[in-house]
C-alpha positions in Angstrom: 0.8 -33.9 -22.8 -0.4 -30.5 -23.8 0.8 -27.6 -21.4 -1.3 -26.1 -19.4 -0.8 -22.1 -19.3 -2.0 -20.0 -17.0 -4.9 -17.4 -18.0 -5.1 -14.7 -20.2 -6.0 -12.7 -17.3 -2.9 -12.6 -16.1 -0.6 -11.5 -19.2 -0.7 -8.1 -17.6 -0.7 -8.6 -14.2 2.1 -8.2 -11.8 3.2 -8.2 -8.5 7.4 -7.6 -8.3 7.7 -7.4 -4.5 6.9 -11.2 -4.4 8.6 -11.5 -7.8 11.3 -13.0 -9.6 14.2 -11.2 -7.7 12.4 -12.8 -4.3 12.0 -16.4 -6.1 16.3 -15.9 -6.9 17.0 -15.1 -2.7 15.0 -18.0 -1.3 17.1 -20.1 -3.6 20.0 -18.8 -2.3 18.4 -18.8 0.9 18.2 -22.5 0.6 21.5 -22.9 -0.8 22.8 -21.1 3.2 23.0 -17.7 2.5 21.7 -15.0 4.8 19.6 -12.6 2.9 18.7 -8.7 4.3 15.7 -8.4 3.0 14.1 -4.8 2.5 11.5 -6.1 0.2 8.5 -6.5 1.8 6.5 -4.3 5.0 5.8 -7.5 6.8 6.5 -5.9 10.4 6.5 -9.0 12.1 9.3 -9.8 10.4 11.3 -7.4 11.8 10.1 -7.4 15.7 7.1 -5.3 15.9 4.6 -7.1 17.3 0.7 -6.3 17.8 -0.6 -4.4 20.5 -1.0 -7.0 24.0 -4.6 -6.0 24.1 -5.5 -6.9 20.6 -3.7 -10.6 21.0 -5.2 -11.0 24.3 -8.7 -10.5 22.7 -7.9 -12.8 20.3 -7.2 -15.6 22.6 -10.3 -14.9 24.7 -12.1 -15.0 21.2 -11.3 -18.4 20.0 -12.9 -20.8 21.7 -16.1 -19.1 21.1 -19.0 -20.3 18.8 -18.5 -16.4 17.4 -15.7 -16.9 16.6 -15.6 -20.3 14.9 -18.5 -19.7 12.6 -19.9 -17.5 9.4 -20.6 -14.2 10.4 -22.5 -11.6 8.5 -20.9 -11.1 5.0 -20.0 -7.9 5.3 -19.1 -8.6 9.3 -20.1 -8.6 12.6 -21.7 -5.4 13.4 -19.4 -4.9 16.4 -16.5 -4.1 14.5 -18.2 -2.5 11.7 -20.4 -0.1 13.9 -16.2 1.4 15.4 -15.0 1.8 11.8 -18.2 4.3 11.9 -17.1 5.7 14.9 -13.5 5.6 13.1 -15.1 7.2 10.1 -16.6 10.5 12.3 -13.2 11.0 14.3 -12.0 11.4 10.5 -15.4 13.5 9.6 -16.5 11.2 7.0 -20.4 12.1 6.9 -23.3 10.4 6.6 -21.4 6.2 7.3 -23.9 3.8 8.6 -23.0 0.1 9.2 -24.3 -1.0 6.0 -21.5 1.2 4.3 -19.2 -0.5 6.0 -17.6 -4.6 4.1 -15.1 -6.4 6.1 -12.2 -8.4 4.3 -9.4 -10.5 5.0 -7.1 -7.3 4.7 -8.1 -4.3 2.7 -6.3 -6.4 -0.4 -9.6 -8.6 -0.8 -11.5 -5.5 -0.8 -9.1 -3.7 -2.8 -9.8 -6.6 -5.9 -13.5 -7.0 -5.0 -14.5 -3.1 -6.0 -12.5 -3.3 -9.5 -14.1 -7.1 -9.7 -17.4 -5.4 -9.2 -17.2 -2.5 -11.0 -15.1 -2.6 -14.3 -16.2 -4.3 -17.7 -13.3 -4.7 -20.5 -12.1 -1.2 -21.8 -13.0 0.9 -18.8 -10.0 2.6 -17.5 -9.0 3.5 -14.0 -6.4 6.0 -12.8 -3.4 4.5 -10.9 -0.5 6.6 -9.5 3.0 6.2 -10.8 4.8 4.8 -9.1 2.1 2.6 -7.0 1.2 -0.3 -4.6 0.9 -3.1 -7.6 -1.8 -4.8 -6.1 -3.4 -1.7 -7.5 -2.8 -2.0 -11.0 -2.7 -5.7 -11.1 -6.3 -5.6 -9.8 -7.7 -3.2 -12.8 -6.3 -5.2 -15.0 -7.5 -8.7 -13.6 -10.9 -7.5 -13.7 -10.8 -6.8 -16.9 -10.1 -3.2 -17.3 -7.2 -1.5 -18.2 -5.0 0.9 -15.5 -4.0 4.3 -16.8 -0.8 5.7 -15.1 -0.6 8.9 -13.5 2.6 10.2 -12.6 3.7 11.6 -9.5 6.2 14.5 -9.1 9.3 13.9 -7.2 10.4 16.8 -7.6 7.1 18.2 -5.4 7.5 15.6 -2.5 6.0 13.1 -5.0 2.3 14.9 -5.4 0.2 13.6 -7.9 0.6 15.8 -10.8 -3.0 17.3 -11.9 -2.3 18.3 -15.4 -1.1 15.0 -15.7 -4.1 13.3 -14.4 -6.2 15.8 -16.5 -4.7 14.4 -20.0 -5.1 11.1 -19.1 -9.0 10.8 -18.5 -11.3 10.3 -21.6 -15.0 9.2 -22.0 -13.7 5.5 -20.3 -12.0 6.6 -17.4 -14.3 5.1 -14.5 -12.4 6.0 -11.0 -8.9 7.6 -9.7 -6.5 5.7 -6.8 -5.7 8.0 -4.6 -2.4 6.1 -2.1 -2.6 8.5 0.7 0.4 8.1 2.7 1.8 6.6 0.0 3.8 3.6 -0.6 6.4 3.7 -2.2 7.0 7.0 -1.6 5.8 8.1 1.6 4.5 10.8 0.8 1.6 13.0 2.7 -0.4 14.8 0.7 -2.1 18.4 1.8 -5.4 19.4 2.3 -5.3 21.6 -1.0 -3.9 18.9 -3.3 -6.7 16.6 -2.0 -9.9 18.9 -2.3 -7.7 19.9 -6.2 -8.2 15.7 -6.6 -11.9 16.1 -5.3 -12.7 18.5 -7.6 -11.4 16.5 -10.7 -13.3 13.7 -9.6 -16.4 15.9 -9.1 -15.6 17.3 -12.1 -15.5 14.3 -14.0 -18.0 12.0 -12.5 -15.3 9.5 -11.4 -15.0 7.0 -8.4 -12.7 7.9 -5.7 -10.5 4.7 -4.5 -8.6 6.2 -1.3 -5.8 3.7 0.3 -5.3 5.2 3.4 -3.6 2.1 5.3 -0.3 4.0 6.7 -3.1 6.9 8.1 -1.6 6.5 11.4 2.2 5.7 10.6 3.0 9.5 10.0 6.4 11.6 11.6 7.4 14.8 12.5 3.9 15.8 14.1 2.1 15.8 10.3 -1.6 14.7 10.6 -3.4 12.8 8.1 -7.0 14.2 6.2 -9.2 11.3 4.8 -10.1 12.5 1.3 -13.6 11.1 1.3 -13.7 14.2 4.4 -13.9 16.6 1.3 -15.6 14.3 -1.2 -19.2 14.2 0.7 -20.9 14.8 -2.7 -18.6 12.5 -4.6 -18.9 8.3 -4.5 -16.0 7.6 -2.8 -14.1 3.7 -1.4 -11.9 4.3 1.1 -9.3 1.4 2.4 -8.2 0.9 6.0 -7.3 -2.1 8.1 -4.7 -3.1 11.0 -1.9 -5.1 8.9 0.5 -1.8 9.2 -1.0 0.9 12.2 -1.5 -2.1 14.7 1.4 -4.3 13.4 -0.9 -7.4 12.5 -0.4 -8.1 9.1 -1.3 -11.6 9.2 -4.7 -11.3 10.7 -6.2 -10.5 7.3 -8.3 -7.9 9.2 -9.0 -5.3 6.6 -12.2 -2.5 5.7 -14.1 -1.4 3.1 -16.5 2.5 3.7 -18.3 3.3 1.0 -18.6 6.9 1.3 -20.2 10.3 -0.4 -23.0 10.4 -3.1 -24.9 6.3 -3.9 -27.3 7.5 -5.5 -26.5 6.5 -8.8 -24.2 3.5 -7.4 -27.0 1.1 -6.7 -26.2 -1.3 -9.0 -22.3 -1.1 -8.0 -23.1 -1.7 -4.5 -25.2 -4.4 -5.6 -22.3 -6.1 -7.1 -20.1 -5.2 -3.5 -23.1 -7.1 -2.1 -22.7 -9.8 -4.4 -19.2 -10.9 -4.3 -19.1 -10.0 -0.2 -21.4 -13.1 0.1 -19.9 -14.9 -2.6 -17.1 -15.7 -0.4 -19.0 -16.0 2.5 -17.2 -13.8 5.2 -13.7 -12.1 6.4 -11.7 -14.5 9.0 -14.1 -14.1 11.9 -11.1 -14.2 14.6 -9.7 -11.2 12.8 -12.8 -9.5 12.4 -12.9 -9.8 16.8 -9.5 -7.6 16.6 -10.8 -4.5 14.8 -13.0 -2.7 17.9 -10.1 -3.9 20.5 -7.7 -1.8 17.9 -9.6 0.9 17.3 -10.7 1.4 20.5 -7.7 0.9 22.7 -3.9 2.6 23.0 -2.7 3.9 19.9 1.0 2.8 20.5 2.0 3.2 17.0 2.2 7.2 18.1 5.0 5.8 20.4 6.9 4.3 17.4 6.5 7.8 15.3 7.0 10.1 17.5 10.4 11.4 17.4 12.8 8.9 19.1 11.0 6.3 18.5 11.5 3.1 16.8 10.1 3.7 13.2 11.1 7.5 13.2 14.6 6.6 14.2 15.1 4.3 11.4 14.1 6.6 8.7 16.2 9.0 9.9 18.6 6.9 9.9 18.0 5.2 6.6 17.5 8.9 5.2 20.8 10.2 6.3 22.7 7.0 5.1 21.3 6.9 2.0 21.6 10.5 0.9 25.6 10.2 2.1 26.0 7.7 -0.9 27.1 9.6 -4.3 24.6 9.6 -7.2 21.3 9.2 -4.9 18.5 11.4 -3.7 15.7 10.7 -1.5 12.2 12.9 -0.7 12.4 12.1 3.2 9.1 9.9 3.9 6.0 11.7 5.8 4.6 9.2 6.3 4.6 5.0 5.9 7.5 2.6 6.3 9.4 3.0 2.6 11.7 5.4 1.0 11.8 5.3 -3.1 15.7 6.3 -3.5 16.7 8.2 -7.3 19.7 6.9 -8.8 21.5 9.4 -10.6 21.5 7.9 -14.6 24.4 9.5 -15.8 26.4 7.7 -12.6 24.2 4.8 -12.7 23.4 4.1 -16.6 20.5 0.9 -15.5 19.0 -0.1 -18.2 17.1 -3.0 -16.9 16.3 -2.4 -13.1 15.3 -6.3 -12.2 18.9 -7.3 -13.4 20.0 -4.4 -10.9 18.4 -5.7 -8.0 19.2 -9.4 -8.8 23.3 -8.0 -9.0 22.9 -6.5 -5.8 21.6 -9.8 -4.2 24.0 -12.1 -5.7 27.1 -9.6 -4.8 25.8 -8.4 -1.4 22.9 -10.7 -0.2 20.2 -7.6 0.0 16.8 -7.9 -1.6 15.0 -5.1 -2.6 12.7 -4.1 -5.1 13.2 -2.4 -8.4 11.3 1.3 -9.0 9.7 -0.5 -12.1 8.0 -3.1 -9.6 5.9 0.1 -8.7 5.0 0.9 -12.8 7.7 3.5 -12.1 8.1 4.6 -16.0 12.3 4.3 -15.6 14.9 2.2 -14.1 16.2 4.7 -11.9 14.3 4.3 -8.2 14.1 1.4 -5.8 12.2 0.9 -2.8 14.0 0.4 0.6 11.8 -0.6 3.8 13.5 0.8 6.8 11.6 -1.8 9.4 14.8 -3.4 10.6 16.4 -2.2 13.7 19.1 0.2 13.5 22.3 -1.8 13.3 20.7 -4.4 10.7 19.7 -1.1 8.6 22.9 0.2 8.9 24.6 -3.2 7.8 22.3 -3.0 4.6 22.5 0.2 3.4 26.2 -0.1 4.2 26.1 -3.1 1.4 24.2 -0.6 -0.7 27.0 1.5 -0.5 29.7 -1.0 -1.1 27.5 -2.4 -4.2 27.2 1.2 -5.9 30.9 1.8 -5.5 31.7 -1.3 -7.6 28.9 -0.4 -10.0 30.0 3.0 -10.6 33.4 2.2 -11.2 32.4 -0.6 -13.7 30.3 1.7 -15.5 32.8 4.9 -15.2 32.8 7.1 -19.0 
């Protein structure tokens, strides 16, 4: 019989941190080895569980006609009229409902504005290194992601001059991944209004992922960049998978933001493809006001002494013990992006790196590349497990890069 191959579409599409290396641990998984996984920010996974109230609203929720049938198809209006009310604590100007799309996480939404915006050779800036869902998006859509790098050696800021080279007469919008992931990087008020004024500049989209917005240490506060973009179009990208710990209730926004004048016929296609697939999960559309609304007790995990700022202090301080790696302590998020030095560490092909550290010390993580990272010299390490399972794993790290180094010693 003749094969059949998967699209075209997807020659250039990615996404590493459900890769191969993952595919290679569940077979050893099922082969009855215990795999540390640091892969993934699936919180559940590691013991943080939603806030009562919001599971509590749920149940009430579910026997209910709402809840079992189509709502709107950009949402109920309950929970779109609080992301308004989310969008002025954040002094967004000028949000009504109707700027407001609901999706089964902010990933649907995320491929729905490149799906309804991008036709084949339009270009849109994505930072290096980047959530891949990111990239792969442009590129399923049809259009073609340009790279912009970030500087590590300025706490991972988006370099300007950078981004300036890279835009020509088919550049149609910038990502902006602010906190960031991998990173974890913050990013201040003047590099933001500096990425405004390109955009402005420019006439390009803005595409702001600000899902970690609340998940931020050491007292730093987060600025929503579509704040200082009132004259620019901009799509900002929010949802409870990490702040409220409730990743798989696929509840996820979309606030379209700043000038629409001349966006009619984008919106039009938002419009579109919102009804196309009918609605977001109603039962996790019923979470979002409860969320929003109620005790913020992911400031309890943050502040200092708790859960998720104890762990990246202790993954931090671990991993910057271990010879040959450097790490821009995280700001914000749940990842680190550790360097490895290259003259200590000569990788030359990161995936076989990661899969040598899972087959020598049962750890999965995911190689800097996985993030369109330009080198093989960074990984990402989620520090969600609990202290003494964090420890253990970076430990292995530890233990793995001594045995690498001395194999590869000049």
């Amino acid at each position: 019989m003749k094969p059949i191959a998967k699209s075209s579409k997807l020659d250039n599409v990615c996404y590493d941190i459900r890769g191969p290396v993952l595919d290679k641990a569940k077979q050893m998984e099922d082969e009855g080895h215990k795999i540390i996984r640091l892969n993934i920010g699936n919180v559940a996974a590691f013991g943080l569980e939603p806030p009562d109230e919001i599971v509590q609203d749920m149940i009430r929720n579910l026997p209910t006609q709402v809840a079992a049938g189509y709502t709107d198809s950009k949402g109920l209006f309950a929970p779109r009229k609080a992301v308004v009310h989310y969008t002025q604590e954040k002094h967004i100007q000028g949000v009504t409902v109707d700027d407001v799309y609901l999706g089964n996480g902010a990933s649907e939404l995320i491929t729905m504005s490149m799906n309804a915006l991008l036709n084949a050779g339009d270009e849109i800036l994505v930072p290096a290194p980047d959530y891949p869902l990111w990239t792969a998006s442009v590129a399923l859509s049809g259009g073609t992601p340009v790279h912009y790098l970030c500087d590590e050696g300025a706490d991972w800021f988006p370099d300007l001059d950078d981004i300036r080279r890279k835009i020509t007469p088919n550049t149609r919008g910038i990502v902006i991944i602010n906190p960031n992931n991998p990173t974890g990087a913050l990013y201040s008020d003047a590099l933001l209004k500096d990425l405004v004024e390109i955009a402005r500049q420019h006439g390009l989209i803005i595409f702001a992922d600000e899902i970690y917005d609340k998940t931020l240490y050491d007292g730093h506060t987060h600025t929503s960049i579509a704040s200082l973009a009132g004259d620019v179009l901009c799509l900002s990208f929010n949802g409870l998978s990490k702040n409220y710990r409730s990743c798989g209730y696929r509840a996820g926004w979309m606030v379209v933001s700043g000038d629409k004048r001349h966006a009619r016929g984008y919106i039009e296609g938002l419009n579109m493809l919102a009804s196309m697939r009918l609605c977001a999960n109603t039962p996790g559309q019923l979470a979002i006001q409860t969320a929003l609304g109620g005790y913020q007790s992911i400031k309890d995990l943050v502040a200092p002494g708790g859960r998720l700022a104890r762990q990246r202090d202790l993954a931090y301080n671990l991993l910057t013990q271990i010879p040959g790696i450097s790490v821009v302590k995280p700001k914000g998020a749940l990842y680190m992006f550790p360097r490895l030095d290259p003259k200590m560490y000569p990788i030359a092909d990161d995936q076989q790196f990661a899969y040598e550290l899972l087959a020598e010390e049962k750890l999965l993580i995911v190689q800097g590349t996985g993030f369109n990272w330009p080198t093989p010299d960074h990984f990402r390490l989620v520090f969600l497990p609990n202290s003494d399972d964090l420890a253990e794993a970076i430990g292995r790290i530890d233990r793995f890069l001594s045995h690498y180094r001395k194999r590869h010693a000049v």
